[in-house]
C-alpha positions, -999 to 999 in steps of 0.1 A, spaced: -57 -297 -105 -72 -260 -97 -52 -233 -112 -80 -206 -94 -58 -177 -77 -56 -182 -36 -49 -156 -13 -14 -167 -12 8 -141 -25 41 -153 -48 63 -132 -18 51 -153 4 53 -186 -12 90 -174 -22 95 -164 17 79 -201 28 103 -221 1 135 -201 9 127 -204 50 122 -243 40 153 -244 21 175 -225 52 160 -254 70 174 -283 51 208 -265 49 211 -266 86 213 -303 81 246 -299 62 266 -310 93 247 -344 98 252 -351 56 290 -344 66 294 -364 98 275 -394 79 299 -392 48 329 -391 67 320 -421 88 313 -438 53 348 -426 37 364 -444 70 346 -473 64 351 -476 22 381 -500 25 362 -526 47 336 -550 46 303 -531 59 288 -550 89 249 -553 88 243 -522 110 266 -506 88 248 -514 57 215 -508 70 229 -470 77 242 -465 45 208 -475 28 192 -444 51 214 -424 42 214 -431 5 171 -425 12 175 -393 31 199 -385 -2 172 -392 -27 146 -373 -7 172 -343 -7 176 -341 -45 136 -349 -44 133 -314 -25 158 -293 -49 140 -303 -78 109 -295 -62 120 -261 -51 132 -253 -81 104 -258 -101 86 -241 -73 106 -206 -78 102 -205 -114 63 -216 -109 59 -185 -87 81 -160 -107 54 -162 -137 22 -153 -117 21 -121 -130 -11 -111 -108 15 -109 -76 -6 -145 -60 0 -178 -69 -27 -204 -82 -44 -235 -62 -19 -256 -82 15 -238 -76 3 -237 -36 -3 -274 -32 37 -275 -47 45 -253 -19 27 -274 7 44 -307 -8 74 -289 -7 73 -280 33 61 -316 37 93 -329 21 113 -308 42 96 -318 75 106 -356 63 140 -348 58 148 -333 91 132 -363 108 153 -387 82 185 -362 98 180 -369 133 175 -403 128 209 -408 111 224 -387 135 208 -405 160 218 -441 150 256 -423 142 262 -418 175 242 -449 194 246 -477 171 276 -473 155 314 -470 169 328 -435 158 366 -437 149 386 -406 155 399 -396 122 360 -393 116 365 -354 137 393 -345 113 373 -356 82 343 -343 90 363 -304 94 380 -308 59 345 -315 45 331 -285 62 359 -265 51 353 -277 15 316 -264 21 328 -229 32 357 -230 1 328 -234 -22 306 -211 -9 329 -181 -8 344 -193 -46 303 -194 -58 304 -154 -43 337 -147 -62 321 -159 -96 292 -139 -89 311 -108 -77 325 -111 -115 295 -117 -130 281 -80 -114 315 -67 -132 303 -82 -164 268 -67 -159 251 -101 -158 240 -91 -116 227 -58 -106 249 -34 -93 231 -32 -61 243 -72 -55 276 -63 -48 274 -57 -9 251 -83 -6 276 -106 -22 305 -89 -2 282 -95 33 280 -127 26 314 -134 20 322 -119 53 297 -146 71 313 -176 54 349 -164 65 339 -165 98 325 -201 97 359 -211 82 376 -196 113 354 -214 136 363 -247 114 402 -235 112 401 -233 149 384 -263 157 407 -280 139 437 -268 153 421 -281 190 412 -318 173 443 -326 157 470 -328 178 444 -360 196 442 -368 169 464 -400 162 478 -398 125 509 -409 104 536 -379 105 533 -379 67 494 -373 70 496 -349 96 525 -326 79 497 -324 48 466 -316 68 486 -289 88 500 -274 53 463 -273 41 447 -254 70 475 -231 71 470 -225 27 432 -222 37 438 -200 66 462 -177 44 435 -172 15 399 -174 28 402 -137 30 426 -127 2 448 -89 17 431 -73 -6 393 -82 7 388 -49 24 399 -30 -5 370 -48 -25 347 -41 3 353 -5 7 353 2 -31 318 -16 -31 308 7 3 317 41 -16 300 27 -42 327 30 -75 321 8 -101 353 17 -123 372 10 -86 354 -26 -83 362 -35 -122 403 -35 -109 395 -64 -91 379 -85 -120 419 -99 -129 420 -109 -92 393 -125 -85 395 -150 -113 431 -156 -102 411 -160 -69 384 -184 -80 415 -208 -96 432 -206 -60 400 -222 -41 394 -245 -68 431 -260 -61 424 -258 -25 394 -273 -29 407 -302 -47 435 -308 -21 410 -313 6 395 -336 -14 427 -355 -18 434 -357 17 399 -364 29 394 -395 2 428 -411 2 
């Protein structure tokens, strides 16, 4: 394969892979709405429609660790081209990669497609499909608290912190949108009292420490821009990180049992 130098520079093949990679995590909500049908469905005997849509789903799955493997390989591929543009070889990866990307949307629509035609939704499938979300947003925002203690430790550049702390800000609000959609979908929900008492406890745990009280204190210590002010909160956010990861493994509970 060519390894002459294109015109392409690595910023832009960086830009092109992360815009590709945005792309396939817009699909998240189609992956959840698929695998809570499927965790309905894992104490019966799969019809043949059923079957069939689980072996697209297990494809689109396989093309979806195809892609991260290939991006990542990308992104390091990239970050060694010292001369700021990337060779023949390393832009063919980047074409390949967009191709894969275009294949998995279509592979998306088609499952959501055939979710909602083909197949018979059953309604604990809407209260399932919002614990998996939530778990989504619980391990976003515990993946920012690691690395919020990882710019304490000096392993992140200072200048990551509001970054990190922006972020964190985004996610919460996608957890109130879930919270809230939740709170509409359950009562039509219909579940066993026992059920419903642990779901309710578990959104109102979630919706208690999403945002810990002392969030805005972190985020106007990183604002003013004191490091000795930030390192205070190292103790608490590894208290922090243990908190989601209980949280996270209750919605788990619920969601597979």
């Amino acid at each position: 394969m060519a390894n002459y130098r294109t015109g392409m520079t690595v910023e832009e093949t960086l830009r092109a892979a992360e815009n590709a990679r945005e792309s396939i995590s817009r699909l998240s909500e189609v992956e959840q709405d698929v695998r809570a049908y499927l965790l309905n469905k894992r104490d019966y005997i799969l019809s043949e429609k059923e079957k069939h849509f689980k072996d697209r789903f297990k494809h689109f799955y396989a093309f979806k660790e195809k892609f991260e493997t290939r991006y990542k390989n990308l992104i390091s591929d990239a970050r060694k081209c010292e001369s700021g543009f990337v060779t023949a070889e390393i832009k063919e990866k980047k074409d390949e990669l967009l191709k894969i990307a275009s294949t998995l949307t279509g592979k998306a629509e088609e499952l959501a497609f055939y979710l909602k035609t083909v197949l018979s939704i059953i309604p604990d499938l809407e209260i399932i499909s919002i614990l998996l979300k939530l778990t989504t947003h619980i391990k976003a925002i515990q993946d920012i608290a690691n690395k919020l203690l990882q710019c304490i430790n000096g392993e992140y550049d200072h200048s990551h912190f509001q970054t990190f702390v922006r972020d964190w800000s985004e996610i919460s609000g996608q957890v109130h949108m879930s919270l809230a959609l939740a709170s509409v979908k359950l009562p039509l929900i219909m579940l066993e009292p026992q059920q419903l008492t642990r779901i309710k406890n578990l959104l109102t745990r979630i919706r208690a420490k999403h945002t810990p009280g002392w969030y805005f204190e972190l985020a106007d210590a990183v604002g003013g821009g004191v490091l000795d002010e930030m390192r205070s909160y190292q103790e608490r956010l590894v208290v922090y990180v243990e908190e989601l990861n209980a949280i996270g493994e209750k919605i788990g509970d619920i969601a597979y049992h």
